[in-house]
C-alpha positions, 0 to 999 in steps of 0.5 A: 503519525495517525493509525487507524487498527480493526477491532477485531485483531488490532491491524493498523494503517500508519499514516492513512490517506483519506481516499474514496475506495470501495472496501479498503482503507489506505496507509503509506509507509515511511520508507525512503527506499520506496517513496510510495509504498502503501498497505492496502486494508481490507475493511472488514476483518477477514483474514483469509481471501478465500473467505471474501464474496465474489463481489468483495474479492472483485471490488478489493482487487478493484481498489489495488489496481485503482491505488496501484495506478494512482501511485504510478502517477505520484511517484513515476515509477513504471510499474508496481508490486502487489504482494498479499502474503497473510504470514504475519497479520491476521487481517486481510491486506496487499502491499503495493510497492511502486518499482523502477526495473531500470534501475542500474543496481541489483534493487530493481529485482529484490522484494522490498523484504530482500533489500539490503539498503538501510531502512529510512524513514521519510520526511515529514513533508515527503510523507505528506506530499505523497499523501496529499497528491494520492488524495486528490487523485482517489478522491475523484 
């Protein structure tokens, strides 16, 4: 498992994907419930959004989209979830969470905070499929 963490406050990515993004950096979670989950970092260490330039506010919410639309293609999933909540890490980031409203169980409405399935960790070869499926396309 690679982590890459700030200098600064020491917020890390676990498994990064090399990706051709403007101001962020890439990591996927391994998580089973959600296949494609990602954290979305901010460069620099800025712990407030507030505090980013027009220009970096633009292009950091550029990059969510663009990962954001990447992970529909991976995964299939309909939609996404983007939730930027600054409680627990001191270091700007949004979760982006590929979502299946469809789903016949009570899953599809919960935040992945609220799910009550057992967390697990994906395959190895999962992680690494999705991985190298989100590289080829953000590095267009």
């Amino acid at each position: 498992m690679l982590k890459e963490d700030c200098e600064f406050c020491g917020f890390g990515l676990y498994n990064p994907v090399a990706a051709t993004l403007s101001v962020t950096r890439l990591g996927l979670y391994s998580d089973a419930r959600f296949p494609g989950r990602s954290i979305l970092m901010f460069y620099d260490h800025v712990e407030d959004m507030a505090k980013l330039s027009e220009s970096d506010l633009l292009s950091f919410w550029k990059d969510a989209i663009t990962v954001g639309e990447a992970i529909k293609r991976v995964t299939g999933s309909p939609r996404v979830n983007f939730a930027v909540l600054g409680n627990a890490a001191p270091h700007l980031h949004v979760h982006i969470i590929p979502r299946y409203p469809e789903a016949e169980d009570s899953t599809a409405t919960r935040s992945p905070w609220e799910d009550l399935r057992p967390r697990e960790e994906m395959s190895a070869k999962d992680l690494n499929s999705l991985r190298e499926q989100l590289e080829a396309i953000l590095k267009k």
